[in-house]
N, C-alpha and C positions, 0 to 999 in steps of 0.2 A: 333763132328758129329752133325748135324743138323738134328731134327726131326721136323713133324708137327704134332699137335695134331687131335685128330679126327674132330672139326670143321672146322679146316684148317686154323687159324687161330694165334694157340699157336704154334711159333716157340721154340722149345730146342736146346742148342747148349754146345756140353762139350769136354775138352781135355784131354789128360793126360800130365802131367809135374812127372818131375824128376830131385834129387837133390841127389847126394852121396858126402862124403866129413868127416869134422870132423867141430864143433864149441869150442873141448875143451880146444885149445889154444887160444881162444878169439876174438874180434872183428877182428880186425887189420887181422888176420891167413887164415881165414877161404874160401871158392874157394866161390864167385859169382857166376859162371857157371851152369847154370840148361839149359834142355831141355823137350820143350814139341811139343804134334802129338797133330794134329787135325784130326780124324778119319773121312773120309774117307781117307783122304790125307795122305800118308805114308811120305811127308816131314819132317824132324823134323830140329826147328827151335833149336838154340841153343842160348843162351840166356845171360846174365849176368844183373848186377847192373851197374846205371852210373858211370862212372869213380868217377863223386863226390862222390860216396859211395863205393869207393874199386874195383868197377868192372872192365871190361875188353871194353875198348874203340873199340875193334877191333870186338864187337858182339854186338846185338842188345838189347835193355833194353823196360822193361815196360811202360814206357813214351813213347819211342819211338811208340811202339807199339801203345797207344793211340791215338797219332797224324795220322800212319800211318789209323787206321779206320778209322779216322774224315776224312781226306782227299781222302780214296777210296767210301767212304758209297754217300761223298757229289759228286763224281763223278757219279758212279752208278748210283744213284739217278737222276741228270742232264741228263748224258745219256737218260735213261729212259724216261725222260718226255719230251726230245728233239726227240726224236724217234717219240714217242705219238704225237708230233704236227709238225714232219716231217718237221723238221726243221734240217738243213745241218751241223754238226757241222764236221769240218774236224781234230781239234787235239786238244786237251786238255791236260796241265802240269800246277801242282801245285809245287807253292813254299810255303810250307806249314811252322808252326812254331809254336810253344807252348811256353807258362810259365813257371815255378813252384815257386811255393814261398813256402820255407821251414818256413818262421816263421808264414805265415798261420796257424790258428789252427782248425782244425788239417792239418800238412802240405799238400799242394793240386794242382795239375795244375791249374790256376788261369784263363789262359787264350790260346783259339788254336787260330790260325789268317792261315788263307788257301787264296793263291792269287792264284788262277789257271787266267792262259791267253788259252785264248779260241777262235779258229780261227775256224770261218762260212763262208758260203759260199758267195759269192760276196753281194747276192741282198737280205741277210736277214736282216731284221731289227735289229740293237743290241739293243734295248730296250727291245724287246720280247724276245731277249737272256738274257737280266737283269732278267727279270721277270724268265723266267725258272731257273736261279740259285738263285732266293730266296725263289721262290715254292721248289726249290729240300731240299734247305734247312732245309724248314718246314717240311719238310715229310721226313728229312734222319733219321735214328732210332740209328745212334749212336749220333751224334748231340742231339737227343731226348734225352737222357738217360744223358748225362752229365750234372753237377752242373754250369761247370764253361762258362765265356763267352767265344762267339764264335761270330769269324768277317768274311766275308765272300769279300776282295775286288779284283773281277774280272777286267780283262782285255778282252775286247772282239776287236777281229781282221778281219779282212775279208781276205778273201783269194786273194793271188796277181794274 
């Protein structure tokens, strides 16, 4: 759930996860599967470990999830200030992509790389389309909050 604080400012945001299972036959045993609700949303995402770690290929993992913010927040974001300067964006797709390096210490996603191809309207400038997804950049807030690099190499298109 998403709260604001009284100046309007401090956003809050909490889930619930859940995990039942047994750990006391060991690594190797044990289920990955966990589910968590983001309140208001009655969706529940069901979840696992990457296959490298036991889990279940066929569900989504914490990485994944990672990447999957970097690449909506840096949409949102662009939107957002393409609107603001009424500027024509007709479709936006990332091909988005992450790291990990386990022998990082402590092991860490190292790096997201998001290629969104981004098709404008005939007579806009794509330069001023560059400049809005480096601005969106600066100001996306999950972007903001991560450790590791992040590349940002856009395709901009015009419409046929």
């Amino acid at each position: 759930m998403s709260s604001v604080g009284e100046d309007g400012h401090l956003h809050k945001y909490a889930c619930s996860l859940s995990w039942r299972g047994s750990t006391v036959d060991g690594y190797e045993a044990y289920s990955r599967q966990h589910s968590v609700v983001v309140a208001p949303s009655e969706i529940e995402l069901r979840l696992s470990a990457d296959p490298v770690f036991r889990g279940d290929a066929a569900e989504l993992n914490p990485e994944q999830l990672l990447l999957v913010a970097a690449s909506s927040c840096q949409l949102l974001e662009f939107l957002a200030l393409a609107a603001r300067s009424r500027v024509a964006v007709i479709s936006y797709e990332d091909r988005a992509s992450a790291s990990m390096d386990e022998r990082a210490r402590p092991p860490k996603v190292t790096e997201i790389r998001l290629s969104p191809s981004i098709t404008v309207a005939r007579e806009t400038d794509a330069t001023r389309v560059e400049r809005l997804v480096e601005k969106a950049h600066a100001g996306c807030y999950i972007a903001n909050s991560l450790k590791c690099a992040m590349e940002i190499d856009p395709v901009i298109r015009h419409e046929t």
